[in-house]
N, C-alpha and C positions, 0 to 999 in steps of 0.2 A: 200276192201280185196286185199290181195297181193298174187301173183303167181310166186313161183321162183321154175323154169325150168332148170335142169341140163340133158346137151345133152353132150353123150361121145359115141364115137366108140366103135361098136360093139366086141366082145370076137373075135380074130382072126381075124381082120383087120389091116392092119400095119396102125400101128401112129406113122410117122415120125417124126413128132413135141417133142411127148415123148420120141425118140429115140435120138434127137438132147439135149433135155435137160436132159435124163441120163446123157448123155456122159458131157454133161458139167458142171454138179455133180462132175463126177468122177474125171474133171479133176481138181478140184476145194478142192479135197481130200476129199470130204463129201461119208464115208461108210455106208455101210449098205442098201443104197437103189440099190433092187431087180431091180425094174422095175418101168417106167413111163407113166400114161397116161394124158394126155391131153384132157380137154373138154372144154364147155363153160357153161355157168351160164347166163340166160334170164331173169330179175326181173319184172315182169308188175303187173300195178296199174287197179285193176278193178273197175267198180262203181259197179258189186253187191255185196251182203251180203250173197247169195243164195249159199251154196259149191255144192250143185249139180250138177247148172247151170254151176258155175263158173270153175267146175272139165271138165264139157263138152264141153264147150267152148275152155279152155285150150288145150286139145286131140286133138280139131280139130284143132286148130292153129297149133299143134306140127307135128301133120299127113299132113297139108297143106303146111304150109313152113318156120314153126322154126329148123325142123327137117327132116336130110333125112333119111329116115326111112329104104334104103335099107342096110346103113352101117353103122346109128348112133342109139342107144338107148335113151330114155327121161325118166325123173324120172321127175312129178309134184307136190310141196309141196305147200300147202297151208293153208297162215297167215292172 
């Protein structure tokens, strides 16, 4: 089973990285975009087959150190 893990900054944290590649959008003359944020995307190969297990497993890893939890949020999808 596959677990891809998308970690982004929380609502009201400055993401400088987003603000660095707005701007070089804009300077690039691409309109229309509002705002940008920036995350990352974690894809791990599990050996079980269990989505329970494999959900709770996931959370811990995300809660222990895929994710800092005081200023990033984690979204877990599982394939």
């Amino acid at each position: 089973m596959k677990a891809i893990v998308n970690v982004s900054l929380k609502t009201g944290v400055l993401d400088s990285q987003g603000k660095a590649v707005h701007h070089a959008l804009d300077s690039l003359h691409f309109s229309g975009v509002n705002d940008v944020r920036v995350g990352k995307q974690i894809v791990l190969q599990l050996d079980t087959e269990d989505k329970t297990q494999a959900m709770s497993d996931v959370q811990k890893m995300c809660e222990e150190l895929l994710a800092n939890t005081v200023i990033e949020d984690y979204e877990i999808e599982l394939v």
